[in-house]
C-alpha positions as CSV (number, residue, x, y, z in Angstrom):
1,X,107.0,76.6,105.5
2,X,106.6,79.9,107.3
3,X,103.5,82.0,106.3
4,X,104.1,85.3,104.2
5,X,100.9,86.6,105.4
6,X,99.1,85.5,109.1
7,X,95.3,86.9,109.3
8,X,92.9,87.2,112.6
9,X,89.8,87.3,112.8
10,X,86.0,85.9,112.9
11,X,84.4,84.0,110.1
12,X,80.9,83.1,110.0
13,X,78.5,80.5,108.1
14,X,76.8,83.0,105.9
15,X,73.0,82.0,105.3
16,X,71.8,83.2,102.3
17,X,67.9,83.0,101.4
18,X,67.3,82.0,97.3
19,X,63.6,84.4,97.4
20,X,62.3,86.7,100.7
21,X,63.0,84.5,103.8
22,X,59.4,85.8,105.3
23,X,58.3,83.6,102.7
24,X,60.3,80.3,103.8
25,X,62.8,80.3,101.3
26,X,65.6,78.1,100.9
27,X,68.7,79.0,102.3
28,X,72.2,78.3,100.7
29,X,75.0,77.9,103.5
30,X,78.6,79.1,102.7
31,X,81.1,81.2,104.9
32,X,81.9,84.7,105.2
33,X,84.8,87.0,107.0
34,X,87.3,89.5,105.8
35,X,90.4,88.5,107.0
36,X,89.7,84.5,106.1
37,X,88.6,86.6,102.4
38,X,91.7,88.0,102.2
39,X,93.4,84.8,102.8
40,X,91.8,83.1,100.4
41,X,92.7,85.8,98.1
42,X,96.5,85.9,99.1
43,X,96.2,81.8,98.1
44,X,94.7,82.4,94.9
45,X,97.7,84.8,94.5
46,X,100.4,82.1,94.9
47,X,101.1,83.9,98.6
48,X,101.7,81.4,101.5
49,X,98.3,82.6,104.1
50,X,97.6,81.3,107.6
51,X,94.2,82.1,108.6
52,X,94.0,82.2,112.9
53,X,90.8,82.4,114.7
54,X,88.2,80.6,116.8
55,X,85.1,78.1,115.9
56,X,82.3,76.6,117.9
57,X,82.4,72.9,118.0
58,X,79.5,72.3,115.8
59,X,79.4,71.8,112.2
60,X,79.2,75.7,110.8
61,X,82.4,75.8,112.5
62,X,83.5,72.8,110.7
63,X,82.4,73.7,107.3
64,X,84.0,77.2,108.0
65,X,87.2,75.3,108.6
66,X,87.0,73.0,105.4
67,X,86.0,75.6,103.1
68,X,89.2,77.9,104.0
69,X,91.4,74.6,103.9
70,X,90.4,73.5,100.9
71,X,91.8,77.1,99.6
72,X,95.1,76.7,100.4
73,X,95.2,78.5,103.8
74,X,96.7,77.1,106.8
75,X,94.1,77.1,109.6
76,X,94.7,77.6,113.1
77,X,91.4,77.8,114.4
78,X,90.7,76.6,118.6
79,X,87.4,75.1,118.9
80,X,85.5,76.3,121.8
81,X,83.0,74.1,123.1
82,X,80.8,76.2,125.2
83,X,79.8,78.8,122.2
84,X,78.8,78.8,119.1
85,X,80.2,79.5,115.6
86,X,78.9,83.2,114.3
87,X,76.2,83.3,111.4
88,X,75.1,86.3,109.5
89,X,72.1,86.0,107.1
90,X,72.3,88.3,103.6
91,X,69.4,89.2,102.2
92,X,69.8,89.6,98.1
93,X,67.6,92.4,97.1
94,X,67.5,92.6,93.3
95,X,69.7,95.7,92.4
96,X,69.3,97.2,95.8
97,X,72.0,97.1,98.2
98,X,72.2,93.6,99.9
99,X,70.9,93.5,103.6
100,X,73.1,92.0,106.1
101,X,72.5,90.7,109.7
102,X,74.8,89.4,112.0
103,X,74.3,86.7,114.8
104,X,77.5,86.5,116.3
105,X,77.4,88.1,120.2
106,X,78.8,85.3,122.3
107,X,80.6,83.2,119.4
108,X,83.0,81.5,119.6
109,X,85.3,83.9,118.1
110,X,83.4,87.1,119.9
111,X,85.6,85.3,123.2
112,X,89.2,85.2,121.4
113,X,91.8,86.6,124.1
114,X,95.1,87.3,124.6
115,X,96.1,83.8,125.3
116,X,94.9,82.5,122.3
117,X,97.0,84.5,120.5
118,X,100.0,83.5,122.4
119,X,99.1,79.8,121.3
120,X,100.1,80.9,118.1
121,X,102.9,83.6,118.8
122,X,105.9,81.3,117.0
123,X,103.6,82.0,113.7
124,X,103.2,85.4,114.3
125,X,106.8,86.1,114.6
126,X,107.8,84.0,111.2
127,X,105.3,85.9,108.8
128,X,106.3,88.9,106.7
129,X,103.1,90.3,107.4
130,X,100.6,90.3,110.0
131,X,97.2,91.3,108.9
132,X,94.1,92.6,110.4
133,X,90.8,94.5,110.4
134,X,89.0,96.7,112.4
135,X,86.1,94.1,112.7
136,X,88.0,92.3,115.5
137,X,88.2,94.8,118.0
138,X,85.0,95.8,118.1
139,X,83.8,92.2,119.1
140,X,84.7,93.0,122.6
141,X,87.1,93.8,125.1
142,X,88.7,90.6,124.5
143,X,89.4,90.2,120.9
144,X,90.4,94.2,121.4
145,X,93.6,93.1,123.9
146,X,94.1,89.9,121.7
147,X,94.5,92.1,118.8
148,X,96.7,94.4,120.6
149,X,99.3,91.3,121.6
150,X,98.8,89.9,118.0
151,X,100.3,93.6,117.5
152,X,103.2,93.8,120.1
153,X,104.3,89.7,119.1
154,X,104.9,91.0,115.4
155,X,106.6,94.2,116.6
156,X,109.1,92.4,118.4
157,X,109.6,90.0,116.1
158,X,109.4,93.0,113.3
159,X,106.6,91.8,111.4
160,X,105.2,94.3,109.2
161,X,101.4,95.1,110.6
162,X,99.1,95.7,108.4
163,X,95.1,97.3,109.0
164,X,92.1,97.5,107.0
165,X,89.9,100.0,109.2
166,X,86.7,97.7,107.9
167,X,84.6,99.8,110.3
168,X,81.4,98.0,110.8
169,X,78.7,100.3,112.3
170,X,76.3,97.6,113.9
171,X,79.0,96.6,116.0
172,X,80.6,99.5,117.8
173,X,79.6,103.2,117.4
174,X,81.4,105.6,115.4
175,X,82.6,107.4,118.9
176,X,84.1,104.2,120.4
177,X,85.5,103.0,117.1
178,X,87.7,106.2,116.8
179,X,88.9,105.9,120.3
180,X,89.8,102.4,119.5
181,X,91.2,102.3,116.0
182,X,92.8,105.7,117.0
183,X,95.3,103.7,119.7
184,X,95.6,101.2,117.1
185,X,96.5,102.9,113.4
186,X,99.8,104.1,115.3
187,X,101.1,100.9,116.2
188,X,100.8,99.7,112.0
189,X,103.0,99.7,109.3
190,X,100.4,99.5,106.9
191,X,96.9,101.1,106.7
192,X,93.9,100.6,104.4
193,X,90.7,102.8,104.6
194,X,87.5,103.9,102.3
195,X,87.3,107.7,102.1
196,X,84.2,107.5,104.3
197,X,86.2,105.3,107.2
198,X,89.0,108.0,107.2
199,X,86.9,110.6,107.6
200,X,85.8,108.8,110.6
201,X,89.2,107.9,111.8
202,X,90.7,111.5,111.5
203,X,87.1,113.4,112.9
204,X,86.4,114.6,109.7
205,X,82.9,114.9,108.4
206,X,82.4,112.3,105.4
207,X,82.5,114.0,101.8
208,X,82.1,112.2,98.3
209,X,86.2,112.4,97.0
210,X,88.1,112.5,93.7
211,X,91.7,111.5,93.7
212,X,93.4,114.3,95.0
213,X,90.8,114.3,97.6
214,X,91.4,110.7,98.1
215,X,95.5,111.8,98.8
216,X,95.1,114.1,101.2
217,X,93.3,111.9,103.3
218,X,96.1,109.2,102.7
219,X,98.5,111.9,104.0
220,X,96.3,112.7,106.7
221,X,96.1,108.9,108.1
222,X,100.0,108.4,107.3
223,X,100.8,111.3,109.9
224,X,99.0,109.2,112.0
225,X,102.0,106.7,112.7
226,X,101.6,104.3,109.5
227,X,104.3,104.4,106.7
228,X,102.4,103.6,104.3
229,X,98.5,104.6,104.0
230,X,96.0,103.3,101.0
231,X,92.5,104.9,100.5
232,X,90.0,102.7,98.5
233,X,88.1,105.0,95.7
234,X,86.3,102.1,94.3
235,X,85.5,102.9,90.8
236,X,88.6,105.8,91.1
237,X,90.7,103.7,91.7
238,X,93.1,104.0,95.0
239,X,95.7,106.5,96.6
240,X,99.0,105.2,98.6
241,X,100.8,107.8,100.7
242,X,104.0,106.2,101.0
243,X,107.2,107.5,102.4
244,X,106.3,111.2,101.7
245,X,104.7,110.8,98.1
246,X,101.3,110.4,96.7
247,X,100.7,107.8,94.2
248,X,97.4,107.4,92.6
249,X,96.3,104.3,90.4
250,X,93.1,104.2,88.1
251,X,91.1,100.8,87.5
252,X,89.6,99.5,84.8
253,X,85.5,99.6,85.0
254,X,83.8,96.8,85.5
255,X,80.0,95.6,85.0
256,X,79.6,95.1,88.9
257,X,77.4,91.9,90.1
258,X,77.9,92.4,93.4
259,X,80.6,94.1,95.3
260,X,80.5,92.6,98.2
261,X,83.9,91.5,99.0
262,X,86.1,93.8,97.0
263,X,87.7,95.3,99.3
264,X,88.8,92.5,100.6
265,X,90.4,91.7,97.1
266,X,92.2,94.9,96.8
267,X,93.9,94.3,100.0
268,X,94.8,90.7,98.9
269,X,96.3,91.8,95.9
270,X,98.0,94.7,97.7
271,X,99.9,92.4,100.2
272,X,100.4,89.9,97.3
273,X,102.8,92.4,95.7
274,X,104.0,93.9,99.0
275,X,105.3,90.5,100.2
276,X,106.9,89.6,96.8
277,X,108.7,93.5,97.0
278,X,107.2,95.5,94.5
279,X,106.8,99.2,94.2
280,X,103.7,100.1,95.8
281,X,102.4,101.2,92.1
282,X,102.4,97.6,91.4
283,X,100.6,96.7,94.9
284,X,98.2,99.1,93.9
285,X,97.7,97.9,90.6
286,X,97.0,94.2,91.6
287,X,94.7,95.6,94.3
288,X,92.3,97.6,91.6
289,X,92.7,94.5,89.4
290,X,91.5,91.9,92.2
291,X,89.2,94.1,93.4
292,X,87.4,94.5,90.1
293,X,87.4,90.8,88.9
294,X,85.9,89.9,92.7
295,X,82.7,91.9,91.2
296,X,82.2,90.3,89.1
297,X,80.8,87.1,90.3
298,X,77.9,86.8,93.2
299,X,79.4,86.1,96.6
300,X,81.6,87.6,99.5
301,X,84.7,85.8,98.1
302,X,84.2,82.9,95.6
303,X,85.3,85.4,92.6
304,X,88.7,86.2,94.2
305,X,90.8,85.5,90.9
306,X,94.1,83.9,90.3
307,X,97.0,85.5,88.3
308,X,95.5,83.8,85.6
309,X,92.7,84.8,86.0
310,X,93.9,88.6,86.0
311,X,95.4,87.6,82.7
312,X,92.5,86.9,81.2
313,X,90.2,89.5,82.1
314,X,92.9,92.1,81.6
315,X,93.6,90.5,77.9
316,X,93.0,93.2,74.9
317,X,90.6,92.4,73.5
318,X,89.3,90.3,76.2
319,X,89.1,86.5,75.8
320,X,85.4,85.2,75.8
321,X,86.2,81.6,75.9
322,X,89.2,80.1,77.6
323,X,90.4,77.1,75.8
């Protein structure tokens, strides 16, 4: 079966310490990467996902692989056996933001290149949708060019290409990462952003936004190339500028555990609608739905909900038991 939605990009074993880690805590190991999240979260959906990327040939890599299988996504992951799988450590900080570290220079994904993307060019070309984030490219010059081919294989083959901007500041500065993500946003179909990344995409200095606020800089990235652009207002909601028209969808508050993740969510939800051809009032409804229930429970991606799970939350009254 040919996917609906191909991703790209690096996941890592994500260590997480139970108390301060200066103190020898124990550490709980699971996995962690936006593009496998939003894989997971197109399964969840009922939306046929292939996850592509590259793993060490030690057993974070393999645990990164089962954990994605066992969600439903197709992997397509080449093991390299000269570097390592990537780990990043999060530090839970009771009810201050989390603190995140990566250790992934020289992974195995950190060395993905143009060729391994050809490996996999027949998948490329027979998804609906090619998704990816702004995380890859700034692991180096070689995941860069291997996201620009994962790019020209789906415009040939006229894959829709979708981009979450996902800038990541401890991996590239803000400079380099408009330069790059700058020759990149024209080349997509589809672009998501937070209002703080598209300020940083368009050279604009960053500024808390309401709605309206939140459309103009839609409008802004959409003259940019994209047909379609999506701004993420969190708790606002989000903002599609699509085809020449603004459309704006509240969401439902939430009692936020930890938010890690939802943005992820939204995009899942987003492409789950996209690929099944609803209006992009829907896709943005499903996003600010997925997004929400995501913070709901701890963790980068183990509360990305099913339909019936969306169901249930939405439910009025809402269910406290599910029999």
């Amino acid at each position: 079966m040919s996917p609906r939605v191909v991703t790209l990009g690096e996941t890592m074993a994500l260590l997480t310490p139970q108390g301060r880690l200066v103190a020898g805590s124990a550490l709980t190991v699971g996995i962690g990467g936006a593009e496998s999240n939003v894989a997971i979260g197109l399964a969840r959906l009922g939306v046929d996902a292939t996850w592509v990327s590259r793993i060490g040939d030690d057993d974070l890599g393999r645990a990164v692989v089962r954990e994605i299988r066992a969600e439903g996504v197709r992997v397509l992951a080449d093991t390299d056996p000269d570097a390592p799988t990537g780990m990043m450590l999060k530090e839970l900080r009771g009810g201050r933001p989390h603190r995140v570290r990566y250790y992934r220079a020289g992974s195995a994904a950190a060395r993905l290149a143009p060729a391994h993307v050809d490996a996999v060019a027949d998948e490329i070309a027979a998804a609906r949708v090619l998704h990816l984030t702004g995380i890859t490219p700034a692991l180096g010059p070689g995941p860069r060019a291997a996201v620009a081919r994962a790019v020209e294989i789906a415009r040939e083959a006229g894959v829709l290409v979708s981009l979450d901007v996902n800038h990541r500041r401890t991996l590239w500065p803000d400079a380099e990462a408009r330069a790059a993500l700058g020759d990149l946003i024209p080349t997509c179909d589809l672009v998501f952003a937070g209002p703080e990344e598209a300020a940083l995409v368009l050279g604009l200095e960053p500024v808390p936004v309401d709605a309206e606020g939140g459309a103009d800089l839609a409008a802004r990235l959409a003259k940019l190339g994209p047909a379609t652009a999506v701004v993420k207002l969190g708790p606002l909601g989000a903002v599609a500028h699509d085809g020449g028209t603004a459309v704006h969808a509240p969401t439902r508050p939430v009692e936020v555990v930890d938010a890690v993740g939802a943005g992820d969510a939204f995009v899942a939800g987003y492409l789950a609608e996209l690929v099944a051809d609803r209006p992009v009032e829907a896709a943005l409804a499903l996003g600010n739905a997925a997004g929400g229930a995501v913070c709901l429970v701890p963790g980068d991606w183990e509360g990305l909900p099913t339909r019936a799970d969306l169901a249930a939350l939405q439910a009025d009254p809402p269910a406290d038991v599910l029999r």
